[in-house]
C-alpha positions as CSV (number, residue, x, y, z in Angstrom):
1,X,25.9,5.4,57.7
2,X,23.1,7.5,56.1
3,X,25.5,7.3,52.6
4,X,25.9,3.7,52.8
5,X,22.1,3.3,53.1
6,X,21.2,5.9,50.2
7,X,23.4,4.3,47.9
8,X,22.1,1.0,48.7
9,X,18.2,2.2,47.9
10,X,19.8,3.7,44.8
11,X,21.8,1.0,43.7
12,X,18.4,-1.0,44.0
13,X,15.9,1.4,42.6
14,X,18.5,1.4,39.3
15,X,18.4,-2.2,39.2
16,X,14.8,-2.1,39.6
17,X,14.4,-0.1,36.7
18,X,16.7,-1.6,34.5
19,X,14.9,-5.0,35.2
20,X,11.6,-4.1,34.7
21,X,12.0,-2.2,31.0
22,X,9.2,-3.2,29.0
23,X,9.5,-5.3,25.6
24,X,9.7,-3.0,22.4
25,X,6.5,-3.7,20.7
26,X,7.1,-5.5,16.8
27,X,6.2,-3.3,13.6
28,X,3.2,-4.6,12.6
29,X,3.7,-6.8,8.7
30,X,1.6,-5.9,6.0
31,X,1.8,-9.4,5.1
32,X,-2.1,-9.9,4.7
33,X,-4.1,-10.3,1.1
34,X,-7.8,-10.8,-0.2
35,X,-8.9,-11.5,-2.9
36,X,-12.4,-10.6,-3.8
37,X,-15.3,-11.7,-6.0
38,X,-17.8,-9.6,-6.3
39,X,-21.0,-11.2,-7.5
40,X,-24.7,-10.1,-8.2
41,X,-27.1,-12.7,-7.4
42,X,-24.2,-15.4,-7.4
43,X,-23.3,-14.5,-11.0
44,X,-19.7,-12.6,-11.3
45,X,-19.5,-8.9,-12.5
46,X,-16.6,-8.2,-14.8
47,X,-14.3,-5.1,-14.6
48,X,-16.4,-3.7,-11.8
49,X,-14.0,-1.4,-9.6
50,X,-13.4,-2.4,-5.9
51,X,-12.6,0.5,-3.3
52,X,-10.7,-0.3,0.0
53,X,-10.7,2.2,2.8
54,X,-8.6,1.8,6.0
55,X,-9.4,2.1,9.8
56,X,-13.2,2.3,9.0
57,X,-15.7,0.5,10.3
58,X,-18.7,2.5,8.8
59,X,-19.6,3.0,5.1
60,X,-17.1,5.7,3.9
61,X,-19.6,6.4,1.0
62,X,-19.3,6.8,-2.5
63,X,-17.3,9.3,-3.2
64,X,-14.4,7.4,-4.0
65,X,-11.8,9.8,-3.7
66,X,-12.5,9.0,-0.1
67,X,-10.9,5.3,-0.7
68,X,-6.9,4.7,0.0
69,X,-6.7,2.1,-3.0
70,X,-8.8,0.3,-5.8
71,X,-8.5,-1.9,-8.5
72,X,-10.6,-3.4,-11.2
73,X,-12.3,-6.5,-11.1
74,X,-10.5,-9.3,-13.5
75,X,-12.8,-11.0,-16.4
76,X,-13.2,-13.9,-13.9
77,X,-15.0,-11.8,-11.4
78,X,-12.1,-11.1,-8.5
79,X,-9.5,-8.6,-7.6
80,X,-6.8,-9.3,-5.0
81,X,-5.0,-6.4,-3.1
82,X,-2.0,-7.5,-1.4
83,X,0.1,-6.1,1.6
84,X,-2.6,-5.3,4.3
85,X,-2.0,-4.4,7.7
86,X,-4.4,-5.9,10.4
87,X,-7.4,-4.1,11.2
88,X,-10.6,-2.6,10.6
89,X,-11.5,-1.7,6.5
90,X,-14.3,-1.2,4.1
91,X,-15.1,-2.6,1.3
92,X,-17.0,-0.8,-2.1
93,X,-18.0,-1.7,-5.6
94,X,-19.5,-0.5,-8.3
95,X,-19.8,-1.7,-11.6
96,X,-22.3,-2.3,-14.5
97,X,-23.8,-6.3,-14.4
98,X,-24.8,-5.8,-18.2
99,X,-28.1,-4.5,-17.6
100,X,-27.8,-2.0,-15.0
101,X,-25.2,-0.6,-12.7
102,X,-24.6,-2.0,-9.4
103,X,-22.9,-1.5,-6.4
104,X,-22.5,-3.1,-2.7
105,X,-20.3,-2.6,0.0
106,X,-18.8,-4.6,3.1
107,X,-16.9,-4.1,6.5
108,X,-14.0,-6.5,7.2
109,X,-11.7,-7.0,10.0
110,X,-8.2,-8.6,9.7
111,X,-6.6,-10.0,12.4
112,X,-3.6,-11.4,13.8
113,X,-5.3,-14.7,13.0
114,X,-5.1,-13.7,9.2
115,X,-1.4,-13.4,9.3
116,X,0.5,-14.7,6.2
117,X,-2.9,-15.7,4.4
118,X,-4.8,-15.2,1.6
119,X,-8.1,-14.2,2.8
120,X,-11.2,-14.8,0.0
121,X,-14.2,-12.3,0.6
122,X,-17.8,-12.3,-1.5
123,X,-19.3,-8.7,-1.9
124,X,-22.8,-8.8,-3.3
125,X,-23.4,-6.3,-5.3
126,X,-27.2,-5.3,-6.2
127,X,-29.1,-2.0,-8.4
């Protein structure tokens, strides 16, 4: 009798686990892009170099070995970096307005909301 019953709270603790295995979590997509224009007092600045640094949510900086990519800034005044992961990143650029050098940086945070999208971002840039 005391067989029959532990195989019956076996046979339901099994099923109980087996039922009750959680979901495998999705990889996340880095299916995210932004494209960015940096400006100085509203007016575009030209081949200025834009630093992106991942999973901060503080000023890395300028030391931009620091930074995970960059790119320079087209002669319309924007750069777009493609392939993003959600999260939390920073934002820095520096570049010469045709006076004087200038730089600014910015935190962003992409979400699930920015899935799929192309997501456009102003960084002021100033002396």
């Amino acid at each position: 009798m005391k067989r029959i019953f532990y195989f019956i709270i076996l046979a339901w603790l099994t099923a109980a686990a087996i039922s009750c295995q959680k979901e495998k979590p999705q990889p996340a997509l880095a299916n995210i892009s932004i494209q960015i224009e940096v400006q100085d007092n509203s007016v575009p600045v030209t081949n200025a170099l834009v630093f992106l640094k991942a999973s901060a949510i503080e000023f890395p900086g300028a030391n931009t070995t620091v930074y995970d990519r960059s790119d320079t800034v087209s002669s319309v005044g924007t750069v777009t970096l493609d392939s993003l992961f959600r999260g939390n990143y920073y934002l820095y650029s520096a570049g010469f307005d045709g006076t004087d050098s200038v730089f600014g940086s910015k935190a962003i945070v992409l979400t699930e909301a920015n899935d799929n999208q192309l997501i456009e971002i102003r960084l002021d840039v100033s002396k």
